[in-house]
Every structure is written in C-alpha cells, then in structure tokens.
C-alpha positions as a printed Julia matrix, in Angstrom:
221×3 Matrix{Float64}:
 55.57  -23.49  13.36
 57.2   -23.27  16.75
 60.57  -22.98  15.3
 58.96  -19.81  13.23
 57.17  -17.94  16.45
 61.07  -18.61  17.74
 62.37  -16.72  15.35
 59.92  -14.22  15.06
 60.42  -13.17  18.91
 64.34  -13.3   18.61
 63.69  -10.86  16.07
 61.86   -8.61  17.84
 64.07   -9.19  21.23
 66.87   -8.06  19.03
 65.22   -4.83  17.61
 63.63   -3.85  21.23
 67.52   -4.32  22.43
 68.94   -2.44  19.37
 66.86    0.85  20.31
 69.23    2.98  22.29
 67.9     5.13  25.38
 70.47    6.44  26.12
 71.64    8.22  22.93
 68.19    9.42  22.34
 67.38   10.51  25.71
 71.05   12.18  26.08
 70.82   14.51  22.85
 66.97   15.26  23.67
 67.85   16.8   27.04
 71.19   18.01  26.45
 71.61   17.79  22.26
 74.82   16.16  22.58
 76.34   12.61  21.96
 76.39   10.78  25.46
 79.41    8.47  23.62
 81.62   11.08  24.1
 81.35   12.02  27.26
 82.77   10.19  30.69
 83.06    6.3   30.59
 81.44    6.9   26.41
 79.05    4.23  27.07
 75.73    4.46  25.75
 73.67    3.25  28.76
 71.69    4.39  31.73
 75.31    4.99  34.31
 76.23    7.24  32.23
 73.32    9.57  31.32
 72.57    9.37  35.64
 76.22   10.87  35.77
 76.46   13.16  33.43
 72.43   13.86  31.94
 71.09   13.8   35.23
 70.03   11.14  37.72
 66.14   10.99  36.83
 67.0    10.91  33.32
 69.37    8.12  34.16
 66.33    5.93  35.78
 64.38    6.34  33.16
 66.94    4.99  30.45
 67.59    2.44  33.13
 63.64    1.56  32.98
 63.07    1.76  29.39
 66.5    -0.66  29.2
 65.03   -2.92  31.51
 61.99   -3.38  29.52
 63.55   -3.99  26.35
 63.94   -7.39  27.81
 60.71   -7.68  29.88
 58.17   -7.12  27.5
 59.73   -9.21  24.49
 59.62  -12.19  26.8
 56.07  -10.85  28.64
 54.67  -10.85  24.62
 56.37  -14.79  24.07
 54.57  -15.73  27.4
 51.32  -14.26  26.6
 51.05  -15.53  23.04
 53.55  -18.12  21.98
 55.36  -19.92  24.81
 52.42  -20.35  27.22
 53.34  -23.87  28.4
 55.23  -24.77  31.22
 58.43  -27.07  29.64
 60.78  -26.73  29.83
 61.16  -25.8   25.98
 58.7   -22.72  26.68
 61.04  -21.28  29.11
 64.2   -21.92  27.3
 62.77  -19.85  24.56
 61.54  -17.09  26.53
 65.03  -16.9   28.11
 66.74  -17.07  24.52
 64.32  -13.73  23.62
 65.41  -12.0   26.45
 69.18  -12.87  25.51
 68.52  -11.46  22.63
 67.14   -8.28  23.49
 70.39   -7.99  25.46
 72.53   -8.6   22.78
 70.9    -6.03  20.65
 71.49   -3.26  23.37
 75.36   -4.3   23.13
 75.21   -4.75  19.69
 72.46   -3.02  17.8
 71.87   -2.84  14.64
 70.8     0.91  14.19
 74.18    2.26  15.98
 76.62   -0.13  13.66
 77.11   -2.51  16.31
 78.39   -0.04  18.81
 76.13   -0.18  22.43
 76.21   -0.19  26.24
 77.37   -3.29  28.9
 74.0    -4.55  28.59
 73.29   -4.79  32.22
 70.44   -2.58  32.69
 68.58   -5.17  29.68
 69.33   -8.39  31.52
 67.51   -6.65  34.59
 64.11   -7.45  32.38
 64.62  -10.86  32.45
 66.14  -11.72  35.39
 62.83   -9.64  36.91
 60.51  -12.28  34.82
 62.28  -14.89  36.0
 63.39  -14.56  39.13
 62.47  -11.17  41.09
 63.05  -11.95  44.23
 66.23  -13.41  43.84
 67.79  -10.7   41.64
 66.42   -8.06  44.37
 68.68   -9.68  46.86
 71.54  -10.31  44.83
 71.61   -6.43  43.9
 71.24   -5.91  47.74
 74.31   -8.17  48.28
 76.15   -7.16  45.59
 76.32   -3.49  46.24
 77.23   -4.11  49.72
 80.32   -6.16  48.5
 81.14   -3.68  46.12
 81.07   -0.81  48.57
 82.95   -2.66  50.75
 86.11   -4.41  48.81
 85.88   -1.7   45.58
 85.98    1.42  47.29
 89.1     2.74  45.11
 87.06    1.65  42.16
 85.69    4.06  39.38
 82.04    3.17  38.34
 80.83    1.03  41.44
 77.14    1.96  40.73
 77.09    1.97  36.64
 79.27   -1.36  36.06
 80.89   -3.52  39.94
 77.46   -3.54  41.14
 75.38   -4.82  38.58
 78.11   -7.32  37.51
 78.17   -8.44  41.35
 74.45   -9.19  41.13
 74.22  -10.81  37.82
 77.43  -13.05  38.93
 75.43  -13.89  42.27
 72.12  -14.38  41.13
 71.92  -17.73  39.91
 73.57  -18.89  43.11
 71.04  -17.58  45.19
 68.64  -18.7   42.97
 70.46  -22.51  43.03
 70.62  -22.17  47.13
 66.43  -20.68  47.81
 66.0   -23.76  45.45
 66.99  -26.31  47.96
 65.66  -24.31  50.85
 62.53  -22.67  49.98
 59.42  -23.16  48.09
 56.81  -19.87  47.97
 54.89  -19.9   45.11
 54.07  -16.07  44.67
 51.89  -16.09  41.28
 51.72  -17.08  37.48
 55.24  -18.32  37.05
 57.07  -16.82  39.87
 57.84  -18.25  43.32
 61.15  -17.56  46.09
 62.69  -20.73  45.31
 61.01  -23.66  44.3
 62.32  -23.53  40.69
 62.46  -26.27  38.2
 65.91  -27.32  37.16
 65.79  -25.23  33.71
 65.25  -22.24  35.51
 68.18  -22.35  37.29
 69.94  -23.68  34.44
 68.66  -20.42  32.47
 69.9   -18.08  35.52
 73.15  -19.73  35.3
 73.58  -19.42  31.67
 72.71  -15.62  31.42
 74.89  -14.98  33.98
 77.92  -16.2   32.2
 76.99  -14.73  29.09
 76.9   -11.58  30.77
 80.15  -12.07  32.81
 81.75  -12.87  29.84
 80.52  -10.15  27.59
 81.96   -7.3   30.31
 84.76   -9.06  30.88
 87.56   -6.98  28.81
 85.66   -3.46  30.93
 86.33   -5.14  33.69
 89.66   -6.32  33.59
 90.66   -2.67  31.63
 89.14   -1.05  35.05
 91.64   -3.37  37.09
 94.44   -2.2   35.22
 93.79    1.13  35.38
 93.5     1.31  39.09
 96.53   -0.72  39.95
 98.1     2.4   37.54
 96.5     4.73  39.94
C-alpha cells in the first residue's frame, strides 16, 4: 500500500512539474512563444526579462509551488511519520515535480533549468537555510561573475542550491531551534541532510552543460 501512495504522489509531482508557467503566462500577456525569445528557456528569468518583472514572480511562485504543495499533500495525507522513510519519499515527490518542469510531458520533454521548482522543496525542508544560501550566493555571484550573462535567472540560484546543503550540514552541528511542525535552524536528522545533499547534486548536475556553455561563451567574449 505504501509503495502505491508512492507512486501515486510521484505521479502527481511529475504532472504539477510538467505544467509550464511560463509558456502559458508568456503568450497570455504578450501572445507569443517565450522559447523563442532571449536565453529560450521556458522559466520564470526569462518571462521577468523579457514579459515583465511581476509576471516573472509570479511564474517564479507558481514554479515554486509545483514542488511545495505535492510534498505539503504527501505530508498531510500519506507520509505523516517522522522516518526516515516518510521524508525520503516526500523528498523523492518533490524531485519529481522538478523533473517534470525540465522534462514535462505536455511540452515533449522540452522545459526550463528547474531551479525555481526545487525552491518548493528546499522551502519545506529547510527555509531558513535556503534563505541564507540565496543571500550568500548572490553576493558571490555579484562579486566573482560580474562579466557573466544571466547572474539573477541561472549563477545565483545554482550558487544557492550548490551551498545549501552545506549550510544545512554546518547549522547541524552548531544549532538546534526547533521553529514548528517539521522545521527547525539546524538540528536536522541525518536524512535530512542527506536529502539536501542529494537534490543538490541532482540539480548541479542537471544544469551542468548551461553552465559550462555560459563559460565558453564568455571566455569567447
């Protein structure tokens, strides 16, 4: 039975992801194909740029939640325990939400960086520790990338997601504030971190070849 709620969720992670913002949003307001315009990614960066910046925080909202509320649904009426085999799960339906916004299935497989999705979970999981990651990130980014194109839509959320589960290993060791429900500033069991750690990677990974094209381009330049 557990294995079947499991599936159930990663199935409805994955169509949450797989619903595209920013295409929708894009050719409401402006009736064209945000693809083909600027970086022709399908996420929140580049509707901000080139839609309009309130138009970009709400696709960056709506993205966010198509990981948040998948795992807030698991939480509330599947995975309610506190093993670690209830988290694991709840992180694997956020992971999956993500993985439909890069690859959904109603836009042939075809979506954004996924980095406005992961927000959602790393917010359920660890709020606090994201927050200041993002804080440290973009101050890094600013800082060593200023030559870089798209600082705010890809360096900076990369930056955070790459130094979240570190600060999230390091408040671990040093801090224990239980804030409520699940969440606390530190204080986490070892499967959360684990979980931080893991999605990180994944998302490193999955940006990656952007990343390394962006390099290229500006030692071009």
């Amino acid at each position: 039975m557990v294995f079947l709620f499991l599936l159930f969720m990663l199935s409805a992670g994955y169509l949450s992801g797989s619903v595209n913002y920013a295409i929708i949003v894009a050719r409401l307001v402006t009736g064209s194909d945000i693809r083909g315009v600027d970086s022709h990614n399908p996420g929140a960066a580049n509707v901000f740029r080139n839609v309009g910046p309130a138009w970009g925080l709400l696709v960056g909202l709506m993205d966010a939640l198509k990981s948040f509320l998948p795992i807030l649904a698991g939480r509330l009426f599947f995975f309610t325990g506190d093993t670690y085999n209830d988290f694991w799960a709840l992180f694997l339906v956020g992971i999956a939400a993500v993985l439909g916004h890069m690859k959904p299935l109603f836009y042939r497989f075809k979506g954004g960086g996924g980095l406005a999705a992961v927000l959602g979970l790393f917010v359920f999981f660890v709020p606090v520790e994201y927050l200041l990651a993002l804080l440290l990130g973009g101050v890094l980014v600013l800082r060593f990338f200023k030559g870089f194109s798209y600082k705010f839509g890809r360096w900076i959320p990369v930056m955070s997601v790459v130094l979240t589960p570190f600060i999230v290993l390091l408040f671990t060791h040093i801090l224990d504030v239980p804030l409520f429900a699940h969440l606390s500033i530190g204080g986490h069991p070892w499967y959360i971190v684990v979980g931080t750690f893991a999605t990180s990677t994944f998302m490193f990974l999955m940006n990656l070849p952007f990343l390394i094209r962006t390099i290229r381009e500006q030692g071009q330049k």
